[in-house]
FIKOLMI-120530 format. One record per atom (N, C-alpha, C): x, y, z; residue in one letter; residue number from 1. Coordinates in Angstrom, 1 decimal. Atoms other than C-alpha are relative to their C-alpha. Last residue first. Layout:
<recs>
rec c1 X, c2 Y, c3 Z, type A, seq NUM
...
</recs>
This chain:
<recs>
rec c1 -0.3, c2 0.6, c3 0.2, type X, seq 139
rec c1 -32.9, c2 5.7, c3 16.3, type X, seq 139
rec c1 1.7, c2 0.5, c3 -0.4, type X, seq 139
rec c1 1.1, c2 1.0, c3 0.8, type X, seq 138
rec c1 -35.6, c2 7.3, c3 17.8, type X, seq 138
rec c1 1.1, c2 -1.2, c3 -0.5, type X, seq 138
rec c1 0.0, c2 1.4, c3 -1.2, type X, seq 137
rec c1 -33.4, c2 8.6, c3 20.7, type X, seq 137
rec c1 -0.7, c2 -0.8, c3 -1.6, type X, seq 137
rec c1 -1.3, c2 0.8, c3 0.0, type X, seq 136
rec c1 -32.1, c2 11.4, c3 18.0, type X, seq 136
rec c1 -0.5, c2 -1.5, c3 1.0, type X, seq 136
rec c1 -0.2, c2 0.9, c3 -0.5, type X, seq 135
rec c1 -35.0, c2 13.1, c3 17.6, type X, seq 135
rec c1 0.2, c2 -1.2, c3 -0.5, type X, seq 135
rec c1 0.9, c2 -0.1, c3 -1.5, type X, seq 134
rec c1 -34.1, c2 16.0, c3 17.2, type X, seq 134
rec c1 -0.6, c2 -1.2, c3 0.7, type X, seq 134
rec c1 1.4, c2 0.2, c3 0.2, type X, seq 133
rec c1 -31.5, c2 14.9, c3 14.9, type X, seq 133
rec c1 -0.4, c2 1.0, c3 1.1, type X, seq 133
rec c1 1.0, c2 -1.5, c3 -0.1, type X, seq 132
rec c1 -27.8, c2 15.6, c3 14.9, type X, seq 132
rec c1 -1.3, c2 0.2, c3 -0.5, type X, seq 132
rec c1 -0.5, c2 -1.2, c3 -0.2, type X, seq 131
rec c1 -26.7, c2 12.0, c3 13.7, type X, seq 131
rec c1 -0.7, c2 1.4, c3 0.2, type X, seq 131
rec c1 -1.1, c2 -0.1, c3 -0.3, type X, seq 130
rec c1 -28.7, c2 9.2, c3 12.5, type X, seq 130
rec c1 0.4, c2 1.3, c3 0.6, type X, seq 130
rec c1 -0.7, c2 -1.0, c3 0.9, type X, seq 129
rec c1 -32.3, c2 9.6, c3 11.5, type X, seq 129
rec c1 1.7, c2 0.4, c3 -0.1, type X, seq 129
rec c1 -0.1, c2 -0.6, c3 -0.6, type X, seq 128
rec c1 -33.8, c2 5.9, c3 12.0, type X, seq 128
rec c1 0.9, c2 1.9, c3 -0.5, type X, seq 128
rec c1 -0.7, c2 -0.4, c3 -1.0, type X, seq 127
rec c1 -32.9, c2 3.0, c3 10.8, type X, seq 127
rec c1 0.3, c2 1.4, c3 0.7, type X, seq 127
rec c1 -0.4, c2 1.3, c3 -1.2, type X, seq 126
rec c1 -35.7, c2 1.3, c3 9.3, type X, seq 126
rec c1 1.1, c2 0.8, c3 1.0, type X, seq 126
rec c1 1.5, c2 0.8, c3 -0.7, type X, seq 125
rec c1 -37.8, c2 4.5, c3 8.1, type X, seq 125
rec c1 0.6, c2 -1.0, c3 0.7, type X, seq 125
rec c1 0.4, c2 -0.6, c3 -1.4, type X, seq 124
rec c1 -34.6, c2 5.9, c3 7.3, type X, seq 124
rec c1 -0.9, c2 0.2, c3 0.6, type X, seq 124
rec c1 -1.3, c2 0.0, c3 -1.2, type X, seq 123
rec c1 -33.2, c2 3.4, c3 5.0, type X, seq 123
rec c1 -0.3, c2 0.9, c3 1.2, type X, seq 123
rec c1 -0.1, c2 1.2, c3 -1.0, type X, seq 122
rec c1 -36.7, c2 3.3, c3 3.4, type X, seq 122
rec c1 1.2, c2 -0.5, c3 1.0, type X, seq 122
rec c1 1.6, c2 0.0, c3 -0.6, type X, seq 121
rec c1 -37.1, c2 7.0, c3 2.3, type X, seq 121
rec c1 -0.2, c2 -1.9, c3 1.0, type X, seq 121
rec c1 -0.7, c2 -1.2, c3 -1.0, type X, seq 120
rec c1 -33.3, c2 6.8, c3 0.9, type X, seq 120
rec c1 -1.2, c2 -0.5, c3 1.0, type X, seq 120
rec c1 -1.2, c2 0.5, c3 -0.6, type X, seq 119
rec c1 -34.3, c2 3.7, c3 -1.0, type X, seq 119
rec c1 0.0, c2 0.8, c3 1.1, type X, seq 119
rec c1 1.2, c2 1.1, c3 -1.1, type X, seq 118
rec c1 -37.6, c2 5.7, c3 -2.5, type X, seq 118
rec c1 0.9, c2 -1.2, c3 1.1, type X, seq 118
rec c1 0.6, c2 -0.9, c3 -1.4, type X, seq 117
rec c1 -35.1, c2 8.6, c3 -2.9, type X, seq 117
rec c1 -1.0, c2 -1.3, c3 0.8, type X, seq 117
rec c1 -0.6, c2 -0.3, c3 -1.6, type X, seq 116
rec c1 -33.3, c2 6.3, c3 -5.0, type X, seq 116
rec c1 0.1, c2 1.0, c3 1.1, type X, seq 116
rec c1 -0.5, c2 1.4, c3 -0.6, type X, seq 115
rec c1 -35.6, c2 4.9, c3 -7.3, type X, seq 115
rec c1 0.8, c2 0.0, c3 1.4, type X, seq 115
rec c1 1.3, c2 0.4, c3 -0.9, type X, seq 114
rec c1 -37.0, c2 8.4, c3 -7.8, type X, seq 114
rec c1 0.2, c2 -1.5, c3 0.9, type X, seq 114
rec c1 0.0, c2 -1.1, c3 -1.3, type X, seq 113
rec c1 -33.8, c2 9.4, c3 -9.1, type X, seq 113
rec c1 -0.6, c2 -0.9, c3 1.0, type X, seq 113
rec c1 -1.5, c2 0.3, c3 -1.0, type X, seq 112
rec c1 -33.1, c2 6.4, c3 -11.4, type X, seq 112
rec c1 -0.5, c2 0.8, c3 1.2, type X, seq 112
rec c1 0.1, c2 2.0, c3 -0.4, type X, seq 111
rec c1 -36.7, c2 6.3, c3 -13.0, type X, seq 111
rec c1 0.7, c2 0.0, c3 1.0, type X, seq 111
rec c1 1.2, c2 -0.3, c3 -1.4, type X, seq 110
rec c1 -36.3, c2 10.7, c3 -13.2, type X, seq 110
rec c1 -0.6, c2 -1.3, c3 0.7, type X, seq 110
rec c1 -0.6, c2 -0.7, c3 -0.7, type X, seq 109
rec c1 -33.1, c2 9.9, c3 -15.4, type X, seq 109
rec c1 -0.9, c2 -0.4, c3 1.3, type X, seq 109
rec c1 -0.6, c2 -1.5, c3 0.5, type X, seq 108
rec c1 -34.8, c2 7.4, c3 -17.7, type X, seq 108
rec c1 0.7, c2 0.8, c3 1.4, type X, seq 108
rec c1 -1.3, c2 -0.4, c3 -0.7, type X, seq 107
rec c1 -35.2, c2 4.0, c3 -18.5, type X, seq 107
rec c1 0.2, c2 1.1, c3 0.3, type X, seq 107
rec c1 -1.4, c2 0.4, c3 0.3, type X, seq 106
rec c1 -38.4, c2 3.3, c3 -20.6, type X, seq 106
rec c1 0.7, c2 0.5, c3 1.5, type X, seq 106
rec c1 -0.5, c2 0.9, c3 1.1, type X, seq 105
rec c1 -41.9, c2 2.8, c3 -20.8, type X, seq 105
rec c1 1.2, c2 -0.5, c3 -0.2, type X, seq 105
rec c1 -1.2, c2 -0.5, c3 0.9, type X, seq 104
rec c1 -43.2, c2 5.9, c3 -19.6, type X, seq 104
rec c1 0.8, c2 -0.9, c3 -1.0, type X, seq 104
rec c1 1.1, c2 0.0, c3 1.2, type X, seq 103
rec c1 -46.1, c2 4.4, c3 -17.6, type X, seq 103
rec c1 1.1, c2 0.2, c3 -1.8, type X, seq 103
rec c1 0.1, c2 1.6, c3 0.7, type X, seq 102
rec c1 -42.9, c2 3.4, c3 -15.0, type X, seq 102
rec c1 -1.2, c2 0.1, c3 -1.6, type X, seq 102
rec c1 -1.2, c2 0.7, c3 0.2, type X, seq 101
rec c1 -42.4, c2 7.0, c3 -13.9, type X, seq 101
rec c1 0.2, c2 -0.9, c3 -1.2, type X, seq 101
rec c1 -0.8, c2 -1.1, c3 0.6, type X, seq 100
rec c1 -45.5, c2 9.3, c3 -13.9, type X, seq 100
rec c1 1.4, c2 -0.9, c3 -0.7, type X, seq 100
rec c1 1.1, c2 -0.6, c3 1.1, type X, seq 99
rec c1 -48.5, c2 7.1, c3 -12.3, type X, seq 99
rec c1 1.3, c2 0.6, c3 -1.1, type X, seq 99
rec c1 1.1, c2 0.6, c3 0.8, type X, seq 98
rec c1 -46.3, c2 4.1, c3 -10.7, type X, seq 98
rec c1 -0.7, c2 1.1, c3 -0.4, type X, seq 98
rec c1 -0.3, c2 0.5, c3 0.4, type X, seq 97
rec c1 -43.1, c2 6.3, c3 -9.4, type X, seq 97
rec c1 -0.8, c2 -0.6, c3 -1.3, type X, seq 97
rec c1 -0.6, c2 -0.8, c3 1.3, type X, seq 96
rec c1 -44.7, c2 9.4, c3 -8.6, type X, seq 96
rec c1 0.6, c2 -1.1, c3 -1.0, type X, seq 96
rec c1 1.1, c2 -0.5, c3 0.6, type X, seq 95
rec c1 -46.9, c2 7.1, c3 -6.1, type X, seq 95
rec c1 0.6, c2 0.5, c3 -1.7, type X, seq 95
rec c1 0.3, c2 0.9, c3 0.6, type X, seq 94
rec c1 -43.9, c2 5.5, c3 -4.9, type X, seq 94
rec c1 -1.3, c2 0.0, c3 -1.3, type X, seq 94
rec c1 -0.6, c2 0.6, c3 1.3, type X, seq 93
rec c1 -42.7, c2 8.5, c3 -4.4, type X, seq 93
rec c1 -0.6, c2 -1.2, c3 -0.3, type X, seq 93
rec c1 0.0, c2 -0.6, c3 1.4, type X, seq 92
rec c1 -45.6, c2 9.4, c3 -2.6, type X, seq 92
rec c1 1.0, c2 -0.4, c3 -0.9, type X, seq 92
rec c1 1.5, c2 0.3, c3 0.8, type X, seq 91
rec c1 -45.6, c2 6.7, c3 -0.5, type X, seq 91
rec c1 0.0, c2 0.9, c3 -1.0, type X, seq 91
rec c1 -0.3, c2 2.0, c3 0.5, type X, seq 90
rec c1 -41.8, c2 6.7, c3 0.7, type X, seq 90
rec c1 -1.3, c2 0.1, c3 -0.9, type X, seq 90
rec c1 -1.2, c2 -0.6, c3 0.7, type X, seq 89
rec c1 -42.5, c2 11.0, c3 2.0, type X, seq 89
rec c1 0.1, c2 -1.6, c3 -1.1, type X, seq 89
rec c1 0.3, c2 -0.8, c3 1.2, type X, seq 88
rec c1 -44.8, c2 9.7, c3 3.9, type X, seq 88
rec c1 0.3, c2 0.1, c3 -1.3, type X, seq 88
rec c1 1.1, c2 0.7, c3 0.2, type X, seq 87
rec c1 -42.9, c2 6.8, c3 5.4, type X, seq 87
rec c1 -1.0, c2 0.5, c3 -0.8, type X, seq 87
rec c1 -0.9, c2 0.9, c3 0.7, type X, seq 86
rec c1 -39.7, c2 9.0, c3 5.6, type X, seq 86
rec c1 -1.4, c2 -1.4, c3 -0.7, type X, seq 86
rec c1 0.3, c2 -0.5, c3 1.1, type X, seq 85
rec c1 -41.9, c2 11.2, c3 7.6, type X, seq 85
rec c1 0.5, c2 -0.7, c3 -1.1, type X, seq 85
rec c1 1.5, c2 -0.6, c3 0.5, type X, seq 84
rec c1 -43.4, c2 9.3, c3 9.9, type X, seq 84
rec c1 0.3, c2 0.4, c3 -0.9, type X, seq 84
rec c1 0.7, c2 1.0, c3 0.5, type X, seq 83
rec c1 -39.6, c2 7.7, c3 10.5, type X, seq 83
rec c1 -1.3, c2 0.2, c3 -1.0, type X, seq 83
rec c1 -0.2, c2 0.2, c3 1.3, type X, seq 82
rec c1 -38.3, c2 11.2, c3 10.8, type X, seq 82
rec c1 -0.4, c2 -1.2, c3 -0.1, type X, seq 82
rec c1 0.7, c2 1.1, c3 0.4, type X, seq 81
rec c1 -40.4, c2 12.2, c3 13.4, type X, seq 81
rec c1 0.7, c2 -0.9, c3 -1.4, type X, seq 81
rec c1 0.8, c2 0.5, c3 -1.2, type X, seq 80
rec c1 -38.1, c2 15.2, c3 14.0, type X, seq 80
rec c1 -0.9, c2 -1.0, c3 -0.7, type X, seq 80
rec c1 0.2, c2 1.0, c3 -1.2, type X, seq 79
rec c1 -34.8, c2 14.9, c3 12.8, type X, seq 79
rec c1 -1.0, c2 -0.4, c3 0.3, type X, seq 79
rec c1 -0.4, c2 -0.5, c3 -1.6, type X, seq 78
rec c1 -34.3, c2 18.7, c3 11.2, type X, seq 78
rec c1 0.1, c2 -1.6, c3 1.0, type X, seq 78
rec c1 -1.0, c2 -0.6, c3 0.4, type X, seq 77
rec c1 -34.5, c2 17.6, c3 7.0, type X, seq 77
rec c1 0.9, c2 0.5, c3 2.3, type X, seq 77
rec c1 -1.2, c2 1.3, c3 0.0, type X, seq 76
rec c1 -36.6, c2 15.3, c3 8.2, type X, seq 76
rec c1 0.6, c2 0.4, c3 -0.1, type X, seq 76
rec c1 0.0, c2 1.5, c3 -1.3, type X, seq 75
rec c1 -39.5, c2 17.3, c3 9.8, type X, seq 75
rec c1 1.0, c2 -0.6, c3 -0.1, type X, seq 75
rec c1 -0.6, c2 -0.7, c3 -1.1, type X, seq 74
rec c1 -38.8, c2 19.8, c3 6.7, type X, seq 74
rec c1 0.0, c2 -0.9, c3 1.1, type X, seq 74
rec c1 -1.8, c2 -0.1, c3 0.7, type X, seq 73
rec c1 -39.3, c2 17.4, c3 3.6, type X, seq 73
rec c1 0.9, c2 1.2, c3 1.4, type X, seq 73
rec c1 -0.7, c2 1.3, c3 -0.6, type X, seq 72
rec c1 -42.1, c2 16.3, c3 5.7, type X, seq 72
rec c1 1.0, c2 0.0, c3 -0.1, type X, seq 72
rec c1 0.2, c2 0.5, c3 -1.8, type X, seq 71
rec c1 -43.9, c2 19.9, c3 5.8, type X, seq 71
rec c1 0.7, c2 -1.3, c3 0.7, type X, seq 71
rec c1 -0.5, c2 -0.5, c3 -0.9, type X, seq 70
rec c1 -42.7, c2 20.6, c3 2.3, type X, seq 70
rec c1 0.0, c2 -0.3, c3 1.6, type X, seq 70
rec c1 -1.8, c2 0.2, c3 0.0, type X, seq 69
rec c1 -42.9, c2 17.5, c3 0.8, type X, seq 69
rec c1 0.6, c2 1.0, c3 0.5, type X, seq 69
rec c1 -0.4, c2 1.4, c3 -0.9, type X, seq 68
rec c1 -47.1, c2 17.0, c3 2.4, type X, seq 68
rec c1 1.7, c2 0.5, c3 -0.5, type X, seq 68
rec c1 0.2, c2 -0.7, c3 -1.5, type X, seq 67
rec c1 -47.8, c2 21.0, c3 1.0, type X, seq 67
rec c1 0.6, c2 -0.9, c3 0.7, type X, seq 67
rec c1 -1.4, c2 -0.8, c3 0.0, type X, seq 66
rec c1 -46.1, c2 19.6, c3 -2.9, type X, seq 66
rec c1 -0.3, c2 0.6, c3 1.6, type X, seq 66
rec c1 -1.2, c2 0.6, c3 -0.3, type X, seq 65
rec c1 -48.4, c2 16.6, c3 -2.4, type X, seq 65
rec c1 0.7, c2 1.1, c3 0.3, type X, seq 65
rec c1 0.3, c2 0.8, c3 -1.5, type X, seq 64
rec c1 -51.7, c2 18.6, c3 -1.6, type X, seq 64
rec c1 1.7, c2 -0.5, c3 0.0, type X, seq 64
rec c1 -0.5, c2 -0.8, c3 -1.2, type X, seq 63
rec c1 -50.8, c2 21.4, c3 -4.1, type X, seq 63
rec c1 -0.2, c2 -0.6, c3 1.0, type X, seq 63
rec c1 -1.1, c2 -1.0, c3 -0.1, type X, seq 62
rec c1 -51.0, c2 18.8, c3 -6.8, type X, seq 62
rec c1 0.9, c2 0.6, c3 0.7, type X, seq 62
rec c1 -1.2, c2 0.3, c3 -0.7, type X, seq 61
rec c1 -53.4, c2 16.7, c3 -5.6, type X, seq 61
rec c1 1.1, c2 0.3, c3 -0.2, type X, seq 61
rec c1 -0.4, c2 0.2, c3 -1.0, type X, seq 60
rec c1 -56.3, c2 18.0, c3 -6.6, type X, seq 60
rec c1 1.5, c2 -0.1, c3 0.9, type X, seq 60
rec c1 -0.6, c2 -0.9, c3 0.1, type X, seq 59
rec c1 -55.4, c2 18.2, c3 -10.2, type X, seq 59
rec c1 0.0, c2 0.1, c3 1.7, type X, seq 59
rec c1 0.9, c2 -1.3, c3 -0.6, type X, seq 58
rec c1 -56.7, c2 14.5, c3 -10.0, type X, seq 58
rec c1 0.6, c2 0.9, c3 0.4, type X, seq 58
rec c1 0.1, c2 -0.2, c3 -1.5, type X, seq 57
rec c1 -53.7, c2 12.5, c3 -11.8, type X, seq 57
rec c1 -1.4, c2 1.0, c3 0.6, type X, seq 57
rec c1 1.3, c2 1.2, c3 0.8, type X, seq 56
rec c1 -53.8, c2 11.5, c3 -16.0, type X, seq 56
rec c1 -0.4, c2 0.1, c3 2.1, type X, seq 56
rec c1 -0.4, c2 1.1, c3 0.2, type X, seq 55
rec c1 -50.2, c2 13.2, c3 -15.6, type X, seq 55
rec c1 -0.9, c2 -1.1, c3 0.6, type X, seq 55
rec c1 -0.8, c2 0.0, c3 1.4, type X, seq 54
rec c1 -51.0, c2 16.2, c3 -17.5, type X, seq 54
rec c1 0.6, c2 -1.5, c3 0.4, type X, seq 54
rec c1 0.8, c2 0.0, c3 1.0, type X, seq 53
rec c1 -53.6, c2 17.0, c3 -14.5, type X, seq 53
rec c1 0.4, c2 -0.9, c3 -1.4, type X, seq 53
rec c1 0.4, c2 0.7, c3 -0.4, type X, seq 52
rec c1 -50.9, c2 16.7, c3 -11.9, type X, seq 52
rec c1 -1.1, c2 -0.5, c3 -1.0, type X, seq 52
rec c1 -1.4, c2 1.3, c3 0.2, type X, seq 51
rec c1 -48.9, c2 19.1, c3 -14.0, type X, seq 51
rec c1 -0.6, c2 -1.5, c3 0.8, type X, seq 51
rec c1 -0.2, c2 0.5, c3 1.7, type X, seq 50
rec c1 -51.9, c2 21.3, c3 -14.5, type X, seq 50
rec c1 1.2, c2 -1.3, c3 0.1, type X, seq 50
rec c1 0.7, c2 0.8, c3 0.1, type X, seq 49
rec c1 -52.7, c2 21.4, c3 -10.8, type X, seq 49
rec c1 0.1, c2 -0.6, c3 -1.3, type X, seq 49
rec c1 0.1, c2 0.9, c3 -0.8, type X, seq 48
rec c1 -49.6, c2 22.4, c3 -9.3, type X, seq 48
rec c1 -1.1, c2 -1.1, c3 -0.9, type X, seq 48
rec c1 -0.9, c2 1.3, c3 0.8, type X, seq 47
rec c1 -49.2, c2 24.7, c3 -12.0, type X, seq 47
rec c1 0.3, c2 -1.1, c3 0.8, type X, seq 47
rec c1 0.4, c2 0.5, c3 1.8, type X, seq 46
rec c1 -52.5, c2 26.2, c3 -10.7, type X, seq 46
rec c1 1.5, c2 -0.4, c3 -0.7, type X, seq 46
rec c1 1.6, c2 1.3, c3 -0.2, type X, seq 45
rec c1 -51.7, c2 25.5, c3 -7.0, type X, seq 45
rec c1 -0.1, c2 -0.1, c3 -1.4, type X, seq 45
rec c1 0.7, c2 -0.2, c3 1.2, type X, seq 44
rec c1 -47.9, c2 27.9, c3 -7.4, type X, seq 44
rec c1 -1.2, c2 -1.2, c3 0.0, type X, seq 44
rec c1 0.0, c2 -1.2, c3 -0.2, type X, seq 43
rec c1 -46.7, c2 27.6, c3 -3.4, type X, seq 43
rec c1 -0.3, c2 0.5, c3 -1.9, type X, seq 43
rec c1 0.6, c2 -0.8, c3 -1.5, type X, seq 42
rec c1 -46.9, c2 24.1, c3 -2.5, type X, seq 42
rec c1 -0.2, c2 1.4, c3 -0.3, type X, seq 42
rec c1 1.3, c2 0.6, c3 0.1, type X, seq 41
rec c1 -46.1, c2 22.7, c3 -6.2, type X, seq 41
rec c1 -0.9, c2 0.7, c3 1.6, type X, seq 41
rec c1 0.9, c2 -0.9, c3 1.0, type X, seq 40
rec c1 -43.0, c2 25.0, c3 -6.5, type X, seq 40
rec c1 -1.7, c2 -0.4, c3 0.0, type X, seq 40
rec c1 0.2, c2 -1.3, c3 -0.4, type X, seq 39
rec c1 -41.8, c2 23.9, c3 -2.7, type X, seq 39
rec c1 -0.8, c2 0.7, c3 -1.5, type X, seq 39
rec c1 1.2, c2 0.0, c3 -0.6, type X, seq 38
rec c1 -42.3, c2 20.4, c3 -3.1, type X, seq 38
rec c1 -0.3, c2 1.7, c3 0.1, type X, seq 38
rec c1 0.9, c2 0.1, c3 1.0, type X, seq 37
rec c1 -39.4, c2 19.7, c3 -5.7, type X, seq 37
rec c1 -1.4, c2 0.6, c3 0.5, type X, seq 37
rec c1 0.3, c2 -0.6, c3 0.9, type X, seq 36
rec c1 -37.0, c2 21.5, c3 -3.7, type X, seq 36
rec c1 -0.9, c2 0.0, c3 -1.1, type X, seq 36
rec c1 0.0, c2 -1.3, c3 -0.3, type X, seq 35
rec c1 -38.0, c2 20.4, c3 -0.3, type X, seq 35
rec c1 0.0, c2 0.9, c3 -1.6, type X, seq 35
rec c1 1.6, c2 -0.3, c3 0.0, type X, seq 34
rec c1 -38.2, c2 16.7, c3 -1.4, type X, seq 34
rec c1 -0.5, c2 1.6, c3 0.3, type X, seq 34
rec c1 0.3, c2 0.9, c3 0.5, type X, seq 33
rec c1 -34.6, c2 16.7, c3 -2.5, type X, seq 33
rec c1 -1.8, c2 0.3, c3 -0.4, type X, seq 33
rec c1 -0.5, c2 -1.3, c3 0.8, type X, seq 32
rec c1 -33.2, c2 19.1, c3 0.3, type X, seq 32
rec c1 -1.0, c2 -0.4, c3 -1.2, type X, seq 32
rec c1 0.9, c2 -0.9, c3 0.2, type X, seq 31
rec c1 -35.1, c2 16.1, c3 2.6, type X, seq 31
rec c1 0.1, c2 1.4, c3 -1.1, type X, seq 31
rec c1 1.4, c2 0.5, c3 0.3, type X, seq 30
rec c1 -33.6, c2 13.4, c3 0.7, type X, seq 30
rec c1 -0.8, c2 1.3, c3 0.5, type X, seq 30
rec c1 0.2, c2 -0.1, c3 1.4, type X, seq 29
rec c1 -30.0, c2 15.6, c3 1.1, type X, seq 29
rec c1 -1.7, c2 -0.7, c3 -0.7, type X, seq 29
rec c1 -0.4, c2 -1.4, c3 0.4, type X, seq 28
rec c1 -30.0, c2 16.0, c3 4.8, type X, seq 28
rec c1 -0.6, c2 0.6, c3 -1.7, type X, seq 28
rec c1 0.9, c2 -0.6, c3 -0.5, type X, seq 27
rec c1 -31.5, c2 12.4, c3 5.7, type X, seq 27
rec c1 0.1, c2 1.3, c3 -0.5, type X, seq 27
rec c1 1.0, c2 0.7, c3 0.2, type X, seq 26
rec c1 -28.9, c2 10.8, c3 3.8, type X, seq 26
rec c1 -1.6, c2 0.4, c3 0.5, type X, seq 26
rec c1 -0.4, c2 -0.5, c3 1.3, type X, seq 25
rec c1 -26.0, c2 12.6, c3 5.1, type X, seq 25
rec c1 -1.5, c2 0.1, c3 -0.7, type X, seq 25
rec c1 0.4, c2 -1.5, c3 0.2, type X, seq 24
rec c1 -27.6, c2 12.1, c3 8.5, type X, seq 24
rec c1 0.3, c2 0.6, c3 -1.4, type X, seq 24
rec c1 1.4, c2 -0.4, c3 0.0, type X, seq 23
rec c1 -27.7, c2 8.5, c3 7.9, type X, seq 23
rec c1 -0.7, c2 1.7, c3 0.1, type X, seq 23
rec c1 0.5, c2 0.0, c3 1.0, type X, seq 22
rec c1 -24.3, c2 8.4, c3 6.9, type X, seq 22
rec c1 -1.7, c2 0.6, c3 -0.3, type X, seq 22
rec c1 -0.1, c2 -1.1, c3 0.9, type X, seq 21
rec c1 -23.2, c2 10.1, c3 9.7, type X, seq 21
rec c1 -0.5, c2 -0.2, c3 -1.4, type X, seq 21
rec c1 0.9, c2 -0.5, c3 0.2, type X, seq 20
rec c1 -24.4, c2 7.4, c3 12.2, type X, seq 20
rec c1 -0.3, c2 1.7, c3 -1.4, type X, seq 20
rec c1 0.7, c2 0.2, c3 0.0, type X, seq 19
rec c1 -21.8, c2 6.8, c3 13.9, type X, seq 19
rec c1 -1.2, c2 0.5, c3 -0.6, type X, seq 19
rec c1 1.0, c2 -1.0, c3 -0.5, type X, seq 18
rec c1 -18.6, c2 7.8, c3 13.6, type X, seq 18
rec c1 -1.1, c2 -0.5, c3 -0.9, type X, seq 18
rec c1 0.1, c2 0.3, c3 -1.3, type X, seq 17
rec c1 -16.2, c2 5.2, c3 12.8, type X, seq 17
rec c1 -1.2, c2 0.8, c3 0.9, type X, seq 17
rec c1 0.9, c2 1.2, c3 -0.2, type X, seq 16
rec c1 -16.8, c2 5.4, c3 9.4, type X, seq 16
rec c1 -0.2, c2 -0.1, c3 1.1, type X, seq 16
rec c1 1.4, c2 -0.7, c3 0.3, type X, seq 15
rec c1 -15.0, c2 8.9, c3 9.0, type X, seq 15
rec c1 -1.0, c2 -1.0, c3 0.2, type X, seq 15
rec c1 0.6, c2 -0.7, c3 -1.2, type X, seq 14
rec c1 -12.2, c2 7.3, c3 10.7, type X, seq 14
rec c1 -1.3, c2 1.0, c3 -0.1, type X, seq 14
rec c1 -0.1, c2 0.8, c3 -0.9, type X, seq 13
rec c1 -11.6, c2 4.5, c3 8.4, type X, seq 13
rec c1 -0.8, c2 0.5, c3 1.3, type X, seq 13
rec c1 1.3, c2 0.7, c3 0.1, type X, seq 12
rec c1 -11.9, c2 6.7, c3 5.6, type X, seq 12
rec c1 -0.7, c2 -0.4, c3 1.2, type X, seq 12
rec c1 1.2, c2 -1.4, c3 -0.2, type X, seq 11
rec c1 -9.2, c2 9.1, c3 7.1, type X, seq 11
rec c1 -1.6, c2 -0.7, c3 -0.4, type X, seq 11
rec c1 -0.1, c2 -0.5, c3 -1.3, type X, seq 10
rec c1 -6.9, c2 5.9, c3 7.7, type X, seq 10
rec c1 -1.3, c2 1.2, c3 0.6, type X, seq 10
rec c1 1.3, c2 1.1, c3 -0.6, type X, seq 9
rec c1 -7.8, c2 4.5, c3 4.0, type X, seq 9
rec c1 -0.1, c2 0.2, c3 1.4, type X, seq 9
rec c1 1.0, c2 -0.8, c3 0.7, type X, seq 8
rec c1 -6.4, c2 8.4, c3 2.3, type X, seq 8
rec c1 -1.2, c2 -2.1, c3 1.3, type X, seq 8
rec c1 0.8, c2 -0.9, c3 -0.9, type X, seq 7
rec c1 -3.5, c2 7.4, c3 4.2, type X, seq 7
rec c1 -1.5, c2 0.6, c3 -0.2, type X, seq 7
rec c1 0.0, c2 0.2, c3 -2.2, type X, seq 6
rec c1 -2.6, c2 4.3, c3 3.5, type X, seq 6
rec c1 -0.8, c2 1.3, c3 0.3, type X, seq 6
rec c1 1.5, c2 0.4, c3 -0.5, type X, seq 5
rec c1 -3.8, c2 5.4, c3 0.1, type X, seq 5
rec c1 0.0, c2 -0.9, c3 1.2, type X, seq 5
rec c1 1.2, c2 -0.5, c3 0.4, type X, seq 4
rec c1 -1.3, c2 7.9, c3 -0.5, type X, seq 4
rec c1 -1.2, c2 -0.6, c3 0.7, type X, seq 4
rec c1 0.2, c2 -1.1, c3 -1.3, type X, seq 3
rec c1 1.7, c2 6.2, c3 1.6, type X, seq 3
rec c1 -1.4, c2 1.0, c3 -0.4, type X, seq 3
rec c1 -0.5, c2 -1.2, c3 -0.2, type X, seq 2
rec c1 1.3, c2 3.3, c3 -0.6, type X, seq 2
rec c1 -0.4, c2 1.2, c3 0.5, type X, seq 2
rec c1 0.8, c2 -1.2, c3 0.0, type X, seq 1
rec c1 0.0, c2 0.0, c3 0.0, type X, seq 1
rec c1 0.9, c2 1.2, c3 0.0, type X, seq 1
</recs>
């Protein structure tokens, strides 16, 4: 091994050692994630409703989902209930997944994403929010 990646596997080593940083990574970025997509649908209703509309969806639920990603996409972005909201938060993508995603046919960017927020959404429903939470006892 050379003194590069000796060292570069010592600093790894000790970024692993600390507990729970992934999960906060992971928690940080899902909520940024849900935060940015949720915030134009929470706060414009009529392009809320048209894009819900355009995707064979009751327009309804436009400004409902984008109000649920803000309010969950914030709860987790801070720790608090992050299970509840990770569980939330899990359903709708899944939702985006099956009406918008998969109808599509093919492989595409927004497939991948979605795939791995709904991932994200279930690693911190099982284990919890890691690191600098509010609540941190959860898990």
């Amino acid at each position: 091994m050379t003194a590069i990646t000796r060292q570069l596997d010592e600093r790894l080593t000790s970024i692993a050692a600390l507990p729970g940083i992934g999960l906060f990574v992971t928690r940080v970025a899902t909520a940024l994630i849900f935060l940015y997509h949720g915030w134009p649908k929470a706060t414009d209703w009529a392009m809320a409703t048209d894009k819900f509309i355009g995707f064979g969806l009751p327009g309804f639920l436009g400004p409902l989902v984008g109000i649920l990603e803000v309010v969950f996409g914030l709860t987790l972005l801070v720790g608090f209930m992050t299970r509840v909201s990770s569980i939330v938060l899990g359903v709708i993508i899944i939702v985006a997944l099956l009406a918008v995603q998969l109808p599509g046919g093919s492989v595409s960017a927004g497939l991948e994403r979605d795939a791995m927020i709904l991932a994200a959404t279930i690693v911190l429903a099982a284990y919890g929010p890691g690191r600098w939470a509010a609540d941190r006892t959860e898990g």
